[in-house]
C-alpha positions as CSV (number, residue, x, y, z in Angstrom):
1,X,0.0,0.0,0.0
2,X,1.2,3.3,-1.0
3,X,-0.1,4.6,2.5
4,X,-0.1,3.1,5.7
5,X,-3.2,2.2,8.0
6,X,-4.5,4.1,10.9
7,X,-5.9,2.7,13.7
8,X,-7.7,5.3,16.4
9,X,-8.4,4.1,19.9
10,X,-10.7,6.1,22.1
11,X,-10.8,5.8,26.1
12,X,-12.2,7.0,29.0
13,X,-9.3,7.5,31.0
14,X,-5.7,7.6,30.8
15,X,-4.5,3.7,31.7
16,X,-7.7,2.1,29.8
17,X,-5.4,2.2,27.0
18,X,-3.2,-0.4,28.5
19,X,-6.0,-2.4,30.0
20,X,-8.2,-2.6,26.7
21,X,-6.9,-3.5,23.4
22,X,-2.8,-2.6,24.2
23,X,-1.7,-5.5,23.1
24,X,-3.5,-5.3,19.6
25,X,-2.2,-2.0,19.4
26,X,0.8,-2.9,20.2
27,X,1.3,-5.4,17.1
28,X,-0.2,-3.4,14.4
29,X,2.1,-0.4,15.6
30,X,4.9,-2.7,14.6
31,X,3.3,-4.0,12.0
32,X,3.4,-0.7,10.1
33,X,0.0,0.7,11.4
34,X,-0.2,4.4,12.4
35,X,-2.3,4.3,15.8
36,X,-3.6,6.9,17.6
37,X,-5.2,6.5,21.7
38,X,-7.5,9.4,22.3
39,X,-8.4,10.0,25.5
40,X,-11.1,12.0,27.0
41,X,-10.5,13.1,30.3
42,X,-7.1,13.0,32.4
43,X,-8.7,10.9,35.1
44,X,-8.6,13.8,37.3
45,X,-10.9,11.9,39.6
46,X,-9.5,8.5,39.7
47,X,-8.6,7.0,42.8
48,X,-5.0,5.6,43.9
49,X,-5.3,2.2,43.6
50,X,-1.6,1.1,44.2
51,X,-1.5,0.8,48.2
52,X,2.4,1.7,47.4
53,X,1.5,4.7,45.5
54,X,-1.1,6.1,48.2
55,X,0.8,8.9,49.1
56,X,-0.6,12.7,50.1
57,X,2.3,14.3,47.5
58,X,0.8,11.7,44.7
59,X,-2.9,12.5,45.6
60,X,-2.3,16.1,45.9
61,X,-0.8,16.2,42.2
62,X,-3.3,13.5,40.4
63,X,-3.9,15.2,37.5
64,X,0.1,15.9,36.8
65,X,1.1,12.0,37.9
66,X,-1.7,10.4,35.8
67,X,-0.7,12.0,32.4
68,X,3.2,11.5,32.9
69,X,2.3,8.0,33.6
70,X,0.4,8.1,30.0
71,X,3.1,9.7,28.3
72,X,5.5,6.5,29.7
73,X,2.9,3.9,28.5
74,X,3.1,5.6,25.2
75,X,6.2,5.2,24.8
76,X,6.4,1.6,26.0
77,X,3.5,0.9,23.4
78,X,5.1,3.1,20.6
79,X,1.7,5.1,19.4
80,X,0.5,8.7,19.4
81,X,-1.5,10.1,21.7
82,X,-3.5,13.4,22.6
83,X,-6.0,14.3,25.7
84,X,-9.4,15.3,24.5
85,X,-9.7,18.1,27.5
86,X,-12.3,17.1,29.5
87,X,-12.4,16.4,33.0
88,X,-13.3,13.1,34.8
89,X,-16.6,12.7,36.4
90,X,-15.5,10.2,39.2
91,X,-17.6,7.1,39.4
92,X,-20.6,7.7,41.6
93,X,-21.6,5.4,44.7
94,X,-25.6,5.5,43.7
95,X,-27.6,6.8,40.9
96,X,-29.3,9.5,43.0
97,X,-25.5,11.3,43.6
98,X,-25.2,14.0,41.1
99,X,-22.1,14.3,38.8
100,X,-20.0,16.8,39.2
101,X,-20.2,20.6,37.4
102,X,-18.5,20.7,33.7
103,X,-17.5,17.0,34.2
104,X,-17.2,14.8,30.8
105,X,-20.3,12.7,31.2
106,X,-23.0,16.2,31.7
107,X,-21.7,17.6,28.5
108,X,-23.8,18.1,25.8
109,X,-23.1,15.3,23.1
110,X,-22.5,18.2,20.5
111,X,-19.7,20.0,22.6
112,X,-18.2,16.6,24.1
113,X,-18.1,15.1,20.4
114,X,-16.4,18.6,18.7
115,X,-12.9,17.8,19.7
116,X,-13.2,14.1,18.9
117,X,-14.7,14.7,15.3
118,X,-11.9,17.2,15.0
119,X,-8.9,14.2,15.8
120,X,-10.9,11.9,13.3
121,X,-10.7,14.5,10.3
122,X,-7.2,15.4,11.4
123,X,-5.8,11.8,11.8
124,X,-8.0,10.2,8.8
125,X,-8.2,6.6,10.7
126,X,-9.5,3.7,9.2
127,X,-11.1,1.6,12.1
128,X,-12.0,3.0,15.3
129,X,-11.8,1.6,18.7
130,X,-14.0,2.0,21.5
131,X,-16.8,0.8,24.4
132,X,-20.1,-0.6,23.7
133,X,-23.1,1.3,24.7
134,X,-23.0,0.4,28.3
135,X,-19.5,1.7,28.6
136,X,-17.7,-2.0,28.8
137,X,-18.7,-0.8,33.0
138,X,-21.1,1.4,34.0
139,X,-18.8,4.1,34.4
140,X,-20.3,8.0,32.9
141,X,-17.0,8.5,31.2
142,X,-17.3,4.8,29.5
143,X,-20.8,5.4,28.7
144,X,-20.3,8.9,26.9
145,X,-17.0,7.6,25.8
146,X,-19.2,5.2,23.5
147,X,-21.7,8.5,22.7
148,X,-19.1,10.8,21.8
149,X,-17.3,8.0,19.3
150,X,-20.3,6.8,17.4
151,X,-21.2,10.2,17.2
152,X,-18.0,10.8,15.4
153,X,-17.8,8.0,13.2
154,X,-21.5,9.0,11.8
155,X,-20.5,12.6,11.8
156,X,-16.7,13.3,10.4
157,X,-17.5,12.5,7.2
158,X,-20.2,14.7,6.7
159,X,-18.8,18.1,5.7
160,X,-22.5,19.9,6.9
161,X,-21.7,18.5,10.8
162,X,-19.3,20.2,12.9
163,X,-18.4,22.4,9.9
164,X,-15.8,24.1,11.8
165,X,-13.7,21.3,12.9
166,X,-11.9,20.0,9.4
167,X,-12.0,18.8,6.8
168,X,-14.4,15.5,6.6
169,X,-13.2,11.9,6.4
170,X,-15.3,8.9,7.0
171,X,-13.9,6.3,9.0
172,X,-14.7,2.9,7.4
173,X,-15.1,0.3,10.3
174,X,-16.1,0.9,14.3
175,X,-15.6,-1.7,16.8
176,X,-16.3,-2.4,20.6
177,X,-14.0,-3.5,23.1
178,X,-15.2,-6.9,23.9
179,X,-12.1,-8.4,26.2
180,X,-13.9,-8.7,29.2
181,X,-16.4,-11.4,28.8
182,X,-17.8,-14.1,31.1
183,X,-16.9,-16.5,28.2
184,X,-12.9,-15.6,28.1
185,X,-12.8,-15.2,31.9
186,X,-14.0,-18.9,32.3
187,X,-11.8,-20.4,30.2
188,X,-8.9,-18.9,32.3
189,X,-10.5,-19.8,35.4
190,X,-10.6,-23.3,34.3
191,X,-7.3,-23.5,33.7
192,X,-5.9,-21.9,36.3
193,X,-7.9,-24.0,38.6
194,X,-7.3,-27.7,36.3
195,X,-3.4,-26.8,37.2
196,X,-3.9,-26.3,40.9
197,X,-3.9,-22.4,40.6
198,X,-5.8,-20.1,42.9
199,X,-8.1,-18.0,40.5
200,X,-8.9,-14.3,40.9
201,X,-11.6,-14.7,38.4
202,X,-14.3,-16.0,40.3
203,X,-16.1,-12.7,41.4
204,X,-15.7,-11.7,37.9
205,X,-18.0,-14.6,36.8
206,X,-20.6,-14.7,39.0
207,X,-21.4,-11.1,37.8
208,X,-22.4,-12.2,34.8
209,X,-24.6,-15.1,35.8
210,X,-27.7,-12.8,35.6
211,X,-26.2,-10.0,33.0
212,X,-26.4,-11.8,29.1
213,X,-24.3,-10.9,26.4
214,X,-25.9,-8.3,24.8
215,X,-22.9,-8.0,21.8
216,X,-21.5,-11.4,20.5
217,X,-18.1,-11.2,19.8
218,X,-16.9,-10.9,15.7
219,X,-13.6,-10.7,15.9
220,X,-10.2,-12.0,17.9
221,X,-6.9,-10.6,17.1
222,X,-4.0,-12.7,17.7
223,X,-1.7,-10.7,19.6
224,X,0.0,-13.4,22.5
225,X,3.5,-12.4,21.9
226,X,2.6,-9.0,22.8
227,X,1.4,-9.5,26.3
228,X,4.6,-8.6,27.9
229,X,4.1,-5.1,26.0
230,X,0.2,-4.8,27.1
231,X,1.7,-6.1,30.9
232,X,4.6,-3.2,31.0
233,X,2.1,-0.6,29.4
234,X,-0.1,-1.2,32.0
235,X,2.2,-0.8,34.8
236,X,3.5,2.3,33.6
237,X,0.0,3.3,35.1
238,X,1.4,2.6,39.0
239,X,-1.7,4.7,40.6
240,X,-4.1,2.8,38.9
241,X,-2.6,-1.2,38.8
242,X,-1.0,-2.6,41.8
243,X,1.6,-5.3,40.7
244,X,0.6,-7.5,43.2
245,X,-3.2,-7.3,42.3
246,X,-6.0,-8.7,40.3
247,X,-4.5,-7.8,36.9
248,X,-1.6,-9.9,37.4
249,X,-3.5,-12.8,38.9
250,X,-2.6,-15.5,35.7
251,X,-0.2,-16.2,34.6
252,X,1.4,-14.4,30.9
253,X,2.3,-17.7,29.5
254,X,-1.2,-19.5,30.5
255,X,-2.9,-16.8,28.9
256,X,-1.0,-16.8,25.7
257,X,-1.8,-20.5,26.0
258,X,-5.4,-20.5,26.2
259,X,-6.7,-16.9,25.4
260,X,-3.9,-15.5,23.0
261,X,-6.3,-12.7,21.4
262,X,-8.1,-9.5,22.0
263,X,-11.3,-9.5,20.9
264,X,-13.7,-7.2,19.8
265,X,-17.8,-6.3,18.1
266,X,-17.9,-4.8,14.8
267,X,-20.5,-2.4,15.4
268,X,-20.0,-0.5,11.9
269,X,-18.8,-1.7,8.6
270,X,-18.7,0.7,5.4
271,X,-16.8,-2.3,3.8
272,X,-17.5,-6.1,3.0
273,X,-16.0,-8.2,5.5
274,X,-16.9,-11.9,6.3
275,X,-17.7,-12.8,10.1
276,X,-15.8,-14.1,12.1
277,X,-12.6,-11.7,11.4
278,X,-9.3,-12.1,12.6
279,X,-7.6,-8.5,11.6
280,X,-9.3,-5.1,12.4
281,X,-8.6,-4.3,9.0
282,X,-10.1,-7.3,7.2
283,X,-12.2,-6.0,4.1
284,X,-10.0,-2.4,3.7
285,X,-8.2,-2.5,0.4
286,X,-5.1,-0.5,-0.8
287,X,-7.9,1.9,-2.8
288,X,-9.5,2.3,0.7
289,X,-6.6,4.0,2.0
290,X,-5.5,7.5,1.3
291,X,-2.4,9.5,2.8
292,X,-3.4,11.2,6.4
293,X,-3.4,14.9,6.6
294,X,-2.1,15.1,9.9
């Protein structure tokens, strides 16, 4: 191909990068893909979730900690990245507790979709990343994280939408992150379990025993032998993942073993593709792709 392939990822929160998709990202960036993470907020809000990083100077400076700990997992995953601006909304103990003022999640869809439309025309990306309508979680952020990118994808290439932010470009594919599912958290259960391993996975499960799949999964991208990037990625995040803790809980080489993809929905195609896919990019052809602008 005369140009290469670009991949945008869009998140929540700086260190859902590294827990969703990193390791796909991680191959096609050295496979020749351009990839680009957008991320909403700076996870203002977030709490410290590393018992060794729980410390007043790191709480007092969040905001400051949490993006240099994104600019080190970029690096360790080699792709671009750029903050969308908005603030984190926190994740509320009960329905009835407000959000906060200006937060991401009480934005209008227009306004929280603007600078996101804006990255789409600017990078040109062939396949979008990001959360299924319930957010992956219910967290607000995840849940207008999901708004804000279909939004995009249906809008960019429309030159009357958002007529001030670029030239249009229509993305030809959108997917949901599907790598937390009952069905892939079983099958490492079992095997942890069959070889005389404690599990962590067994609260995970029984959260899904009355909670159906409501998106089947299309597509599982082999991307095993890049774990070890996904695993470092993740820890560059040290508020958020505590080495010792649930994300660590299997083993590398028993998930490489028995899970060794990432796996995902295609919500939109604008190209013929047969199901099940293997490669994000399955059904884009070399007169599908055109130089980027940025």
């Amino acid at each position: 191909m005369s140009a290469p392939l670009r991949l945008m990822a869009v998140h929540a929160h700086p260190d859902d990068e590294s827990s969703k998709g990193a390791a796909t990202m991680a191959r096609y960036v050295r496979e020749g893909v351009e990839v680009l993470v957008c991320t909403l907020t700076g996870g203002e809000r977030g709490s410290v979730l590393n018992p060794k990083m729980d410390r007043p100077e790191i709480v007092a400076n969040i905001a400051e900690v949490r993006r240099a700990e994104m600019a080190r997992a970029r690096e360790i995953l080699g792709v671009e990245q750029r903050f969308m601006g908005f603030v984190d909304s926190g994740l509320p103990e009960s329905e009835e507790e407000p959000l906060p003022d200006g937060c991401f999640a009480v934005q209008k869809l227009e306004d929280a979709s603007r600078p996101l439309v804006a990255a789409v025309r600017d990078f040109r990306p062939h396949v979008i990343l990001t959360y299924d309508d319930d957010g992956g979680y219910p967290h607000p952020d995840h849940i207008m994280t999901n708004r804000v990118s279909v939004e995009a994808f249906e809008a960019a290439g429309d030159p009357d939408r958002y007529p001030d932010a670029g030239d249009p470009w229509q993305p030809l594919k959108l997917y949901y992150q599907m790598g937390f599912t009952k069905e892939r958290f079983e099958a490492l259960h079992e095997a942890m379990t069959s070889r005389g391993l404690g599990s962590p996975y067994s609260d995970w499960i029984s959260r899904w025993e009355d909670r159906p799949a409501k998106w089947p999964v299309t597509t599982r991208v082999p991307c095993g032998e890049y774990f070890d990037i996904r695993d470092e990625a993740l820890l560059a995040h040290a508020t958020q993942v505590d080495p010792e803790g649930f994300w660590f809980g299997c083993p590398r080489e028993l998930q490489q073993e028995i899970w060794p993809t990432e796996d995902y929905h295609l919500a939109r195609s604008l190209v013929d593709t047969e199901l099940p896919e293997d490669d994000l990019f399955a059904g884009i052809h070399a007169d599908d792709v055109s130089p980027a602008c940025h």
